[in-house]
DRENDO-53804 format. One line per 10 residues: number of its first residue (from 0); their letters; for each residue x, y, z of C-alpha. Coordinates in Angstrom, 1 decimal. Layout:
<rs>
NUM = A = X:Y:Z ~ ...
</rs>
This chain:
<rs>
0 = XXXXXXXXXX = 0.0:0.0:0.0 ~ 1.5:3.3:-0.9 ~ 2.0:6.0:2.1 ~ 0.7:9.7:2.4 ~ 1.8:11.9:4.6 ~ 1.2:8.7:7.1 ~ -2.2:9.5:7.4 ~ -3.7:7.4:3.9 ~ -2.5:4.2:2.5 ~ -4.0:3.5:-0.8
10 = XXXXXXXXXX = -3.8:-0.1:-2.9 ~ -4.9:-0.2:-6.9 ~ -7.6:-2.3:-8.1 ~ -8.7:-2.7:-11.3 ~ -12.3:-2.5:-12.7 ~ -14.0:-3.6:-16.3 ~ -13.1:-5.3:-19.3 ~ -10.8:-2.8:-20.2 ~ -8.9:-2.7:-16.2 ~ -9.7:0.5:-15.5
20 = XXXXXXXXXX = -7.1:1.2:-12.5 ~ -8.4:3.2:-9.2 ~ -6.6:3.8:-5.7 ~ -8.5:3.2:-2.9 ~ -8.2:3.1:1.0 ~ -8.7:-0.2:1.9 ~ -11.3:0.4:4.9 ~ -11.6:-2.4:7.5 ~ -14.7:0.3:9.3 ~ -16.8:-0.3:6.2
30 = XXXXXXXXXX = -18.4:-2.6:3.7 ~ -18.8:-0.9:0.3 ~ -16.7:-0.6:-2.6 ~ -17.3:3.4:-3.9 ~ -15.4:4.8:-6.1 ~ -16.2:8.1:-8.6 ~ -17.9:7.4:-11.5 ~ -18.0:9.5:-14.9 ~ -21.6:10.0:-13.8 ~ -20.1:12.6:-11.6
40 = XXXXXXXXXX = -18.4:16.4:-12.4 ~ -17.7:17.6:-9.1 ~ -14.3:18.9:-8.9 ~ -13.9:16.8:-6.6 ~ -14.3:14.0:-8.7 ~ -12.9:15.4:-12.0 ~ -9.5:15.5:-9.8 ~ -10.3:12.1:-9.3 ~ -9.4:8.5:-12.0 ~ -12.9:8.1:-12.8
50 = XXXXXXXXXX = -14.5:4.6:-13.5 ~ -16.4:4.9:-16.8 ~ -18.6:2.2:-16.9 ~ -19.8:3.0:-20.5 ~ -16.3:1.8:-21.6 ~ -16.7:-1.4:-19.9 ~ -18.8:-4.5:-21.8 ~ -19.1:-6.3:-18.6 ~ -20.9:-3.5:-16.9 ~ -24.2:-4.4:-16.0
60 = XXXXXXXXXX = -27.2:-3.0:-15.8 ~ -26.9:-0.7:-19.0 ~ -28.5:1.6:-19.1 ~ -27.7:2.5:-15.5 ~ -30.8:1.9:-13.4 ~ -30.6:5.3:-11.6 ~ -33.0:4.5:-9.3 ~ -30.7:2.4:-7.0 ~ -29.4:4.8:-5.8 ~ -27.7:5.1:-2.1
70 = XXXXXXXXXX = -26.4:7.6:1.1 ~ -22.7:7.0:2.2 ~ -21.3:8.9:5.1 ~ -17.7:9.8:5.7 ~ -16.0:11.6:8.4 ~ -15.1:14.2:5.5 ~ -18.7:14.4:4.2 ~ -21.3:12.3:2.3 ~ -21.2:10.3:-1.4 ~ -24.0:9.8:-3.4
80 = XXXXXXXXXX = -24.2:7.0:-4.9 ~ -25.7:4.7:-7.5 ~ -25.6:0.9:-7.8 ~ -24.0:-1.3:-10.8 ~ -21.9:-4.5:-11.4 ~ -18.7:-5.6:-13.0 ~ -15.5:-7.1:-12.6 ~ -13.7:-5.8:-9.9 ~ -9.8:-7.3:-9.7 ~ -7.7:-6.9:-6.6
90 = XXXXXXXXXX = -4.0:-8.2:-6.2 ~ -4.5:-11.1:-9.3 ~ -8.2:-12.1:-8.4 ~ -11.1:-11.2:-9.9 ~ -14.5:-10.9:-8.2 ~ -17.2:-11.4:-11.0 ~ -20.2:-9.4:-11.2 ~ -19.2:-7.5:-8.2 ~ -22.0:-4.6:-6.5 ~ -20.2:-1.3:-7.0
100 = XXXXXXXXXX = -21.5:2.3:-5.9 ~ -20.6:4.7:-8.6 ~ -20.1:8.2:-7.1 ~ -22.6:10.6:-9.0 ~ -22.2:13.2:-7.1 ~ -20.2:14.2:-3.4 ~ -19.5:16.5:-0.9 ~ -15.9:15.0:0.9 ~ -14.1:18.0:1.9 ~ -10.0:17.5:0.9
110 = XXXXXXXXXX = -11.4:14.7:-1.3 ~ -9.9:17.2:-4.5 ~ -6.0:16.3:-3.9 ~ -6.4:13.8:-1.9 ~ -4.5:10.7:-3.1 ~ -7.4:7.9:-3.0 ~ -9.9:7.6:-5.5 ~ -12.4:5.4:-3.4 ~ -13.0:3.4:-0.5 ~ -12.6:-0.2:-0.3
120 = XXXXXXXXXX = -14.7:-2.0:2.2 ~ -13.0:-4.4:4.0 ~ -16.0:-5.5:6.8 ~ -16.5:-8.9:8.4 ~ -20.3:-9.4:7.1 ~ -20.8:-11.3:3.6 ~ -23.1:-9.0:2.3 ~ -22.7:-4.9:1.6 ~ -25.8:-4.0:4.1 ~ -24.3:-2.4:6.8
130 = XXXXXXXXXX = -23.7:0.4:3.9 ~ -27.2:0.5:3.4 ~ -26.8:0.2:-0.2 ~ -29.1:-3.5:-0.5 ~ -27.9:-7.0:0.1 ~ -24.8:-7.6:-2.5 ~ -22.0:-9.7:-1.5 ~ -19.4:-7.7:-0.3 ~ -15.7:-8.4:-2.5 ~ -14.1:-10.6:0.0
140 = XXXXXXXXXX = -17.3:-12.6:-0.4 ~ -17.1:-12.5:-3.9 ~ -13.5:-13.2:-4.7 ~ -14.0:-16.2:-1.5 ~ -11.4:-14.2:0.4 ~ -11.7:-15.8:4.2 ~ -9.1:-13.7:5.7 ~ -7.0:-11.0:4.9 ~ -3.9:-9.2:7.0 ~ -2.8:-5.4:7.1
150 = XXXXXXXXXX = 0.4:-4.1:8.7 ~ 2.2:-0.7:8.0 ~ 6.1:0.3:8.3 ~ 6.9:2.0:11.6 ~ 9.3:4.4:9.5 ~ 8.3:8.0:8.2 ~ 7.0:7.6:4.6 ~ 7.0:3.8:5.0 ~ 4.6:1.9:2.5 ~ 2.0:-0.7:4.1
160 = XXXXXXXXXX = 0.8:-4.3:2.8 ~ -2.3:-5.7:2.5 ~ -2.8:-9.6:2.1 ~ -5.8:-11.8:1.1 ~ -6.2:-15.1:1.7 ~ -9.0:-17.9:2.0 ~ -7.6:-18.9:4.7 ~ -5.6:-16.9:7.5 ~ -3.6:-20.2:7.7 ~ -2.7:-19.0:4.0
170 = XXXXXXXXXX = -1.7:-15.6:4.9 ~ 2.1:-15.1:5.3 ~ 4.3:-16.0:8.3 ~ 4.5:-12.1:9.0 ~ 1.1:-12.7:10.6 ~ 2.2:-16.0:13.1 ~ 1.7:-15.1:16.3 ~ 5.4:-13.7:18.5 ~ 6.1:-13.6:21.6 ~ 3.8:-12.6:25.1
180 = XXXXXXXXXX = 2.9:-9.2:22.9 ~ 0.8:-11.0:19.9 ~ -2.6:-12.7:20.7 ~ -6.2:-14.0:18.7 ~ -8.9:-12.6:20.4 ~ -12.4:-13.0:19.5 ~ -14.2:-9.8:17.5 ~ -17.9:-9.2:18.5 ~ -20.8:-8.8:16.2 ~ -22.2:-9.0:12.9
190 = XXXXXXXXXX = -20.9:-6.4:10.7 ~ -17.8:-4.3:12.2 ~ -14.8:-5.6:13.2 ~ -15.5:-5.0:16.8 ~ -13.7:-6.4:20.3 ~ -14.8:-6.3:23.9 ~ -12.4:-3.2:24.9 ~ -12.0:-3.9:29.1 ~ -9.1:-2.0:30.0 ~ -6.5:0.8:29.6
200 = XXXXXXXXXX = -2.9:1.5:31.7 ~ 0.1:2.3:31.0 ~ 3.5:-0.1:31.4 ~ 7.4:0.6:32.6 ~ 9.7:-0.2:34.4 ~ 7.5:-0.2:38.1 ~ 5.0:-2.6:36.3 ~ 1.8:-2.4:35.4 ~ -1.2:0.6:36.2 ~ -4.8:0.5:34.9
210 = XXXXXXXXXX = -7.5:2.8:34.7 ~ -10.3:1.4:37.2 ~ -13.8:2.5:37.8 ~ -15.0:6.2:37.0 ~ -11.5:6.9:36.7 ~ -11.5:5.1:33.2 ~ -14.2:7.2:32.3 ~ -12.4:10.7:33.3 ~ -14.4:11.8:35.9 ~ -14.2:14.2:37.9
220 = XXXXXXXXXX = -14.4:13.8:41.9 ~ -17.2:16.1:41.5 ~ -18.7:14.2:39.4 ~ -18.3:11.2:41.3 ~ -19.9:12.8:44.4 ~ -22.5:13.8:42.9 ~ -23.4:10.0:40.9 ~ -22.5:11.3:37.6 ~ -19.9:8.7:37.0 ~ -19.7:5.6:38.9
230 = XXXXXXXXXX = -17.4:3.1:39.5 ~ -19.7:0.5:37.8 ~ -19.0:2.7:34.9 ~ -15.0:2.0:33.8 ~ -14.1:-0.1:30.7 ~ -13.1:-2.7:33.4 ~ -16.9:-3.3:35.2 ~ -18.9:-5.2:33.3 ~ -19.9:-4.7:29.3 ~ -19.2:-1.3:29.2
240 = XXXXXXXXXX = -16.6:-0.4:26.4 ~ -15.4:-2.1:23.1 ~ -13.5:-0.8:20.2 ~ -13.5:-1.1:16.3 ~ -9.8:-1.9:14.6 ~ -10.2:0.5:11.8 ~ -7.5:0.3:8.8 ~ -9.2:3.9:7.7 ~ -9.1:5.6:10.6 ~ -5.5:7.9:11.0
250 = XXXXXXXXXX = -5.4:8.3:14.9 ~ -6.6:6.3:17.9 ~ -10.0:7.9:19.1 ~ -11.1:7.9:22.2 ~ -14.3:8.2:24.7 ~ -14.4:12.0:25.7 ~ -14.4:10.8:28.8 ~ -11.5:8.2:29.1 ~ -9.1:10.5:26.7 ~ -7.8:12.9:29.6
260 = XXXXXXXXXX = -7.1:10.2:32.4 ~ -4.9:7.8:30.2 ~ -3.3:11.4:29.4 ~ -3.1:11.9:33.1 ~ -1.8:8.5:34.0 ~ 1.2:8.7:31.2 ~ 1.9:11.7:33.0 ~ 2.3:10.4:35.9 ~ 4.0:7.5:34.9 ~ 6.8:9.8:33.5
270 = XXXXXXXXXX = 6.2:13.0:35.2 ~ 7.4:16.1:32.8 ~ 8.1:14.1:29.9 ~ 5.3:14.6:27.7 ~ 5.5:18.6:28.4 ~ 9.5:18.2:26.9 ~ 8.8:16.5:24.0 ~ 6.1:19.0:23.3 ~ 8.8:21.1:22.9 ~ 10.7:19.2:20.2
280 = XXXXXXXXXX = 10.9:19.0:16.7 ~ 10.9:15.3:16.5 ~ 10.3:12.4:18.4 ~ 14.1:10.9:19.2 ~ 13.0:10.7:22.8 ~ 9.8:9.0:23.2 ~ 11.5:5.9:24.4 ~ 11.1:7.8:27.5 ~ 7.7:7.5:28.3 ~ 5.9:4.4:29.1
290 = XXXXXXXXXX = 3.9:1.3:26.8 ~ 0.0:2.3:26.8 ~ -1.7:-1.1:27.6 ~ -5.1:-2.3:25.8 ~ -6.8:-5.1:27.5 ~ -9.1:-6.6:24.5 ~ -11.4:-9.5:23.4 ~ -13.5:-11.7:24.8 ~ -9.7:-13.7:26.4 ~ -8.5:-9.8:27.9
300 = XXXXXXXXXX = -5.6:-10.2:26.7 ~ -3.0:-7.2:27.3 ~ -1.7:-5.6:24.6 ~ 1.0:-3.0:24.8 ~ 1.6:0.1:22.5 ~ 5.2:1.6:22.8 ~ 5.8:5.0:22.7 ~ 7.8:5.1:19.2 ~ 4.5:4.4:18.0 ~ 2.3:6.6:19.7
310 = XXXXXXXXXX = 3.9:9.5:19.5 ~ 4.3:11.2:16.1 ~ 5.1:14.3:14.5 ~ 2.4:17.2:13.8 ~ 2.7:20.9:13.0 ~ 0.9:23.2:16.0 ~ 1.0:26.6:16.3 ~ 3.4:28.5:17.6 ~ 2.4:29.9:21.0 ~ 0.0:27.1:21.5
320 = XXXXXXXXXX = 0.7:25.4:24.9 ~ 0.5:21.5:25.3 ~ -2.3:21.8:27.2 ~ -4.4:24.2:25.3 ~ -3.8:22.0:21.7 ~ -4.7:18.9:24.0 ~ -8.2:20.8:24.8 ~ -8.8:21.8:21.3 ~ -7.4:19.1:19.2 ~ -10.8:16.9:18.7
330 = XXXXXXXXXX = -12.0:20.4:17.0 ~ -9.2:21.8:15.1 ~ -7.6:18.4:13.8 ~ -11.1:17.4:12.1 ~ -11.3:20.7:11.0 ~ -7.8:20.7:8.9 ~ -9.1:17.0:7.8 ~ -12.3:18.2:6.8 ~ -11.1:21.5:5.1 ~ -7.1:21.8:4.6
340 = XXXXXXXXXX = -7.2:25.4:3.0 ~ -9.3:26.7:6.1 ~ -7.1:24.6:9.0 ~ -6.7:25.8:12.3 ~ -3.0:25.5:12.9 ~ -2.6:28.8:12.8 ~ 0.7:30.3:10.7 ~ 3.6:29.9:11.6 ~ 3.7:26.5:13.3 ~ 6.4:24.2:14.1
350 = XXXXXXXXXX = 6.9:20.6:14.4 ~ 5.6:19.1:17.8 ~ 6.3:15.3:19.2 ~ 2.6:14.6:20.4 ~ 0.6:11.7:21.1 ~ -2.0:10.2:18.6 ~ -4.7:9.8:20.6 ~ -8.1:12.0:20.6 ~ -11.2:12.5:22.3 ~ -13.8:10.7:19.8
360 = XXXXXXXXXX = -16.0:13.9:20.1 ~ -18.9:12.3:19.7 ~ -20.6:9.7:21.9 ~ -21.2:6.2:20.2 ~ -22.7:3.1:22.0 ~ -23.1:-0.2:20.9 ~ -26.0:-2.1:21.1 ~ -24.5:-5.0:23.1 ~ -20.8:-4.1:24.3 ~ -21.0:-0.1:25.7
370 = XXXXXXXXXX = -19.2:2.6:24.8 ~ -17.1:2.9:21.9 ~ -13.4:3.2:20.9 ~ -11.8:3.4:17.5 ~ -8.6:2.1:17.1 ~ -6.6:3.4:14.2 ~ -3.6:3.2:11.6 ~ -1.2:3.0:15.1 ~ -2.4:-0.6:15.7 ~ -1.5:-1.4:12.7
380 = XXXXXXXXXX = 2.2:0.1:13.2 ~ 2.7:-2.0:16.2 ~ 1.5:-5.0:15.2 ~ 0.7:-7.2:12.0 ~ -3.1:-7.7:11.9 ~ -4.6:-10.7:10.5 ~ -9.2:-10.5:10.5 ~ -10.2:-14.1:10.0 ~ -13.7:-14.0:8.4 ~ -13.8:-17.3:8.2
390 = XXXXXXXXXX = -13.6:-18.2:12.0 ~ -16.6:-18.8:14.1 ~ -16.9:-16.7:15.5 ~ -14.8:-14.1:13.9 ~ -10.9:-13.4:15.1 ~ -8.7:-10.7:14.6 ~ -4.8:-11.8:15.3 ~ -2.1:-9.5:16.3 ~ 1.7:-10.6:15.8 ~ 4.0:-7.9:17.4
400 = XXXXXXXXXX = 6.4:-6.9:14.9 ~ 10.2:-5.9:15.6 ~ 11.4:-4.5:12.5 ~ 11.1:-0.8:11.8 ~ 10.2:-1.1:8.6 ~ 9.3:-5.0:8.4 ~ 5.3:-3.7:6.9 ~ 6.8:-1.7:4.4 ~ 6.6:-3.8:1.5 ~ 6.0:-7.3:0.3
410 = XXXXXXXXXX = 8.4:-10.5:0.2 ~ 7.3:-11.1:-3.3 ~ 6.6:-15.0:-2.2 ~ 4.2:-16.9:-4.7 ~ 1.4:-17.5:-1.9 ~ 0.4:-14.1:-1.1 ~ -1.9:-12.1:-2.9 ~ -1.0:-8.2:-2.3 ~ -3.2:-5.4:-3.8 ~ -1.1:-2.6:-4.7
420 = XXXXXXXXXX = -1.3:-1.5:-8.0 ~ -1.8:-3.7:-11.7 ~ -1.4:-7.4:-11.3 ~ 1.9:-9.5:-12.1 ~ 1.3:-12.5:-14.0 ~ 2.1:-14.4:-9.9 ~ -0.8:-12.3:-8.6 ~ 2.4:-11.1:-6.3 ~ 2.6:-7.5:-6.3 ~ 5.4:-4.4:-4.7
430 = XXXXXXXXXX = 4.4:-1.5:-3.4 ~ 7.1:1.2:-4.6 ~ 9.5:2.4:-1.8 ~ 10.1:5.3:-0.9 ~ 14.2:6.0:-2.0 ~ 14.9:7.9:1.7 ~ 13.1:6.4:5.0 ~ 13.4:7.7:8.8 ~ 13.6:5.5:11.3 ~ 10.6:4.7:13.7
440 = XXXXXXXXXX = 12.8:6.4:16.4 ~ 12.6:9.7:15.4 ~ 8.5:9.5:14.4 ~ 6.2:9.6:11.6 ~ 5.3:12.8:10.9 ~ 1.5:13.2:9.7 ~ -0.1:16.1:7.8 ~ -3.6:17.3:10.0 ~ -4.8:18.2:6.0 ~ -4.8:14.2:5.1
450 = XXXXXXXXXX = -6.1:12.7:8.6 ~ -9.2:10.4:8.1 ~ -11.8:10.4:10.7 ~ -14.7:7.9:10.4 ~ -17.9:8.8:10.0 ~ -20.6:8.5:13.1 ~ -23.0:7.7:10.8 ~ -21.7:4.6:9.4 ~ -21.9:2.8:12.8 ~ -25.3:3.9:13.4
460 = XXXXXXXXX = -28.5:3.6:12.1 ~ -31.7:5.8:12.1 ~ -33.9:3.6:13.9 ~ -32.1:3.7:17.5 ~ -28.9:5.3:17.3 ~ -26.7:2.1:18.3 ~ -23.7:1.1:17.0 ~ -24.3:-2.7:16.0 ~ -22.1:-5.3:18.2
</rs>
């Protein structure tokens, strides 16, 4: 998968008789396949590779039936979208007759420039209905895909991978399970790729310390008094938080309420450390603070995230204190994703070491798990990710990975199937790497302008509000 700005990761596919080539962002928080269409003349769009289906004799239905047409939200806007079918291929294998939504009109904010034509939906359900958009098989259905791995290089500018398989025993050894940090855990639900999230802490060198009770909701003693927030309330009591591993999500979002005390308990784990690499320019030093700890699936199995990979490099505004850009970074960093020209960094700015995590600034609850977390593109650093839609019930497998830049491109070895770009005659394709690469020590440095945020929409629905697992 090709790298920009460490914020989008893009594979090609190819669509039609004639293999009309489009980037997209596979998206592991989704289920559709969208991409623009000639149908539409946003400019937007017109910046855009678009699919023209009229060039394609396996396009089916034509005339395009306009009337199937379908709502897709975003966390940079809405698509519009009509249905149609055709041969969709991805790394070598074709999906026949696949349901596509052809973009006829959009309103994504950064969409013009940005480098992905169109989404690629990469959810657990065999079917394309938890996009609304009717009851087609989703690709990995099609193509009889039971499995399929993502991991992305640790280093700045550092290309990702994705691999399909029918079987995750098919998927290569990069995905084996290594050492106490790797695990499978169980995912939850019907349709995202969702886990039983039950704690949070922090790790060094005095051991372990949690988040318990109210406290893992952020609450105030006043609160507390006054039965606002209860203990019964933390990720760790009861069904009460869970989290969606998200390949098109750029940061690690948070419940509003749980952001500021992990914040709080790093802090105190390495008093005055976070304040001083505020202060630099890059992230050489971040071996200084502690492993954040996620306790996940149905087995709780810790997990730790080191600090090389969540901290990163991001341009603030000079004069803006640590704590200030901590209060307003859920609003200004979806505001320079949503619309780059009108960001909120103001000018000049510098380069800041700062964590990637963020209040999720809205407030999501599933229907059967509690409050909700989205875990990002920093998972996905850490460790190499394996979703087994296969299994029953579903898995997703994390293997700790050592190498800095071990996820930055593909072995090349005849059993994988890797979409990134047109199709060797093995099915076995490279991403292109990048000629100069930092290493992981001194961080990734990601441009606010090309941050993707999920949409709230797309795990809810109308009828109750819940998000479904």
């Amino acid at each position: 998968m090709t790298n920009t700005f460490n914020a989008q990761y893009n594979s090609g596919i190819q669509i039609g008789s004639n293999s009309q080539t489009l980037q997209v962002i596979p998206d592991s928080g989704s289920f559709a396949l969208v991409v623009p269409s000639t149908l539409c003349d946003t400019p937007g769009c017109r910046d855009h590779t678009r699919f023209d289906y009229k060039a394609s004799t396996t396009f089916n239905p034509n005339p395009i039936d306009m009337s199937k047409t379908t709502p897709l939200a975003y966390g940079q806007g809405t698509v519009e979208a009509v249905i149609g079918y055709d041969d969709v291929s991805v790394g070598g294998m074709t999906a026949h007759g696949q349901g596509i939504n052809l973009m006829y009109d959009e309103d994504i904010n950064g969409f013009e420039g940005s480098s992905f034509d169109g989404i690629m939906g990469l959810g657990k359900n065999t079917d394309s209905s938890g996009s609304n958009s009717g009851s087609d098989e989703a690709l990995l259905s099609t193509m009889n895909q039971g499995a399929f791995g993502v991991c992305l290089g640790k280093g700045d500018g550092d290309n990702g991978r994705l691999d399909l398989a029918r079987h995750k025993s098919d998927l290569p050894s990069l995905y084996d399970l290594q050492g106490s940090n790797s695990a499978k855990l169980t995912s939850v639900g019907d349709y995202h790729w969702g886990m039983r999230l039950s704690g949070m802490g922090v790790r060094n060198s005095s051991g372990d310390t949690f988040l318990h009770g109210a406290e893992g909701y952020g609450c105030t003693k006043a609160e507390q008094m006054t039965g606002a927030c209860k203990d019964t309330d933390g990720c760790d009591s009861g069904q009460n938080c869970a989290a969606v591993i998200d390949t098109g999500t750029s940061l690690m979002l948070l419940a509003d309420e749980n952001y500021y005390s992990l914040l709080q308990l790093i802090e105190d784990s390495a008093p005055g450390k976070m304040d001083a690499l505020f202060e630099e320019s890059n992230c050489d030093n971040a071996h200084t603070l502690p492993d954040v700890l996620l306790t996940l699936g149905e087995e709780k199995k810790t997990l730790a995230i080191s600090p090389s990979v969540y901290m990163v490099v991001m341009p603030v505004g000079v004069g803006t204190g640590l704590k200030e850009w901590r209060r307003t970074k859920a609003a200004n960093l979806t505001k320079a994703a949503v619309k780059p020209e009108h960001s909120e960094v103001p000018w000049p700015y510098s380069d800041r070491c700062v964590d990637v995590f963020s209040p999720m600034g809205a407030r999501l609850i599933t229907s059967h798990n509690g409050l909700m977390y989205i875990l990002g593109m920093p998972m996905f650093r850490q460790f190499a990710v394996a979703f087994d839609r296969a299994a029953s019930p579903h898995t997703i497998s994390f293997a700790h990975v050592e190498g800095t830049h071990t996820c930055a491109s593909c072995s090349g070895s005849s059993e994988e199937m890797v979409a990134t770009g047109q199709p060797t005659a093995g099915g076995t394709l490279q991403p292109p790497q990048n000629e100069e690469r930092k290493e992981a020590t001194g961080g990734v440095r990601i441009d606010p302008s090309k941050l993707r945020y999920p949409s709230r929409h797309k795990y809810k629905t109308k009828e109750d509000g819940f998000v479904h697992f």
